[in-house]
Backbone as JSON, one array per atom type, in Angstrom:
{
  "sequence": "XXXXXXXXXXXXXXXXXXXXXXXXXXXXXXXXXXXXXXXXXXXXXXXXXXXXXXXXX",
  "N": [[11.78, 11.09, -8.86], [8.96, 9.87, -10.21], [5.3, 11.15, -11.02], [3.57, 9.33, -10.8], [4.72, 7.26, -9.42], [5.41, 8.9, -7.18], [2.56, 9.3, -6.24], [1.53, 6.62, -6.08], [3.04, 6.26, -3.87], [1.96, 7.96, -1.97], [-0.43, 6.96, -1.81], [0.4, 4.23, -0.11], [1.15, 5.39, 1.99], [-1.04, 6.68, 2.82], [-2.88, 3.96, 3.43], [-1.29, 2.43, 5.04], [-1.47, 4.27, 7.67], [-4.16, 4.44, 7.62], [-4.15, 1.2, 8.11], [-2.94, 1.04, 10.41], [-4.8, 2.48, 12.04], [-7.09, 1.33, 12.55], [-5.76, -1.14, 13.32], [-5.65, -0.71, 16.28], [-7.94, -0.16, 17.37], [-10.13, -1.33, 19.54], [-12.09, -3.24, 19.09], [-11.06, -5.04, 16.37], [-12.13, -4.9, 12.72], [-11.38, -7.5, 11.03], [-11.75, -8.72, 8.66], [-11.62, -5.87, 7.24], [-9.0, -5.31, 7.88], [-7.61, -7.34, 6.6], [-8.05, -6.58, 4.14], [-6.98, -3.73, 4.09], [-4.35, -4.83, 4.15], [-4.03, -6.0, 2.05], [-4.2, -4.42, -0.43], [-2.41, -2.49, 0.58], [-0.08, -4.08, 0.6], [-0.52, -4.54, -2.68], [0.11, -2.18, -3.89], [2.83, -1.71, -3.17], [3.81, -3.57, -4.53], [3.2, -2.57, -6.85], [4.95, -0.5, -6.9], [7.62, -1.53, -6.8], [7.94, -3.23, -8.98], [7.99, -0.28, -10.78], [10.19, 0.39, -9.75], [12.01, -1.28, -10.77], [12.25, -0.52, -13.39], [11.94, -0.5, -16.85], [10.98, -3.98, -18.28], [12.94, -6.3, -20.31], [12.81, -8.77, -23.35]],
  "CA": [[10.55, 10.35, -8.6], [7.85, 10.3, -11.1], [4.44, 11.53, -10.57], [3.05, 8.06, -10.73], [5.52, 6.9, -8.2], [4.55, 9.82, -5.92], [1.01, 9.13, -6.04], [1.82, 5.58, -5.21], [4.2, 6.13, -2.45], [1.22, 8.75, -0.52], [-1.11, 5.93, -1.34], [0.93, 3.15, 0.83], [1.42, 5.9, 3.41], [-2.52, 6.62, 3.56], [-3.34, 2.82, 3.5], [-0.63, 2.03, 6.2], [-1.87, 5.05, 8.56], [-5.61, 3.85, 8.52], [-4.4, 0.48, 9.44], [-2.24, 1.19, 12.01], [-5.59, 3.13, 13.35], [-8.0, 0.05, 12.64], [-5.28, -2.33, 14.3], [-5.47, -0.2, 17.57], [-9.2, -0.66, 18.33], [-10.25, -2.23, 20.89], [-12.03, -4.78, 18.88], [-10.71, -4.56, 15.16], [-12.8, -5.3, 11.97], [-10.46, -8.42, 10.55], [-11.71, -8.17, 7.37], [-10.74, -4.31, 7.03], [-7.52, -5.22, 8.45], [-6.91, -7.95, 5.18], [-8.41, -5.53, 2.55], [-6.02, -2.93, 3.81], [-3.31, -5.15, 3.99], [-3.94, -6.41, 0.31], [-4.29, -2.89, -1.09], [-1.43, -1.89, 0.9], [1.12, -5.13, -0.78], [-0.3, -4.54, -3.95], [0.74, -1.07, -4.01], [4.13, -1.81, -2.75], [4.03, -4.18, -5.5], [3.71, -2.14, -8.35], [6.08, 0.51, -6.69], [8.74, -2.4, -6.78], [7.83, -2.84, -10.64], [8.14, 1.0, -11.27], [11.43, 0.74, -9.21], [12.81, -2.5, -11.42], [12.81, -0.25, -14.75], [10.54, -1.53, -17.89], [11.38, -5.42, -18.73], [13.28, -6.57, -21.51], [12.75, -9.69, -23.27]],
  "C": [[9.49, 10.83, -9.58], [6.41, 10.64, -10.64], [3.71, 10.21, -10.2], [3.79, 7.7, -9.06], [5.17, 7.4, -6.52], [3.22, 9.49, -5.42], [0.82, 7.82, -5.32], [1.99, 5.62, -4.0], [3.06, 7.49, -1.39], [0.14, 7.76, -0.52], [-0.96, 4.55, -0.03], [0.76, 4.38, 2.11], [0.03, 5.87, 3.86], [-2.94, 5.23, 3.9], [-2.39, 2.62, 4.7], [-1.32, 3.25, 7.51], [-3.28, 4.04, 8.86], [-5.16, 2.35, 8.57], [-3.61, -0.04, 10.67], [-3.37, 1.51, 13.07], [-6.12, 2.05, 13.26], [-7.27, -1.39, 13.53], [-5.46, -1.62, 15.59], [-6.63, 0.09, 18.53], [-9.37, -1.65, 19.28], [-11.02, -4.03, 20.36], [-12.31, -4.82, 16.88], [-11.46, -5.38, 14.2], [-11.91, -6.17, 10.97], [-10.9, -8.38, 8.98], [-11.39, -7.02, 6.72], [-9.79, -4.97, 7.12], [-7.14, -6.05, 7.26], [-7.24, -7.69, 4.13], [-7.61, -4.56, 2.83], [-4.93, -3.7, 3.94], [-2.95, -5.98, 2.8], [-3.79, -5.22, -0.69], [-3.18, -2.55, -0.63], [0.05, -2.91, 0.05], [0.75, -4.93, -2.54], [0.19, -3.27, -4.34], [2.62, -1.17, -3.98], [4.48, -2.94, -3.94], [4.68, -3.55, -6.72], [4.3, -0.74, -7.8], [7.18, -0.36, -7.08], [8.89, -2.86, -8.21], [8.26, -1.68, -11.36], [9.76, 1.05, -10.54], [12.53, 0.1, -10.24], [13.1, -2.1, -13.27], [11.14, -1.64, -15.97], [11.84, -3.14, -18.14], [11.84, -5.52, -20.36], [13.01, -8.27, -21.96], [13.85, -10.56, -24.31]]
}
């Protein structure tokens, strides 16, 4: 695992933790909840890029 990769992959974990906590309020801030769940896919994005090797053309 590369350092990049790493850094990624504790980013998704911190972004998935806070919004597991923000979904579990009692009355949740819906906009938080689709800025961390855009930050959290785009991460998982470019992990799935860094997973797929550089592109050839």
């Amino acid at each position: 695992m590369t350092a990049r990769t790493f850094k990624l992959t504790e980013m998704h974990q911190r972004i998935d933790a806070r919004l597991r906590a923000a979904q579990r309020r009692p009355a949740p801030d819906w906009a938080e909840l689709s800025r961390l769940k855009r930050a959290k896919l785009r991460i998982k994005d470019m992990l799935a890029r860094l997973a797929a090797g550089p592109r050839r053309s």
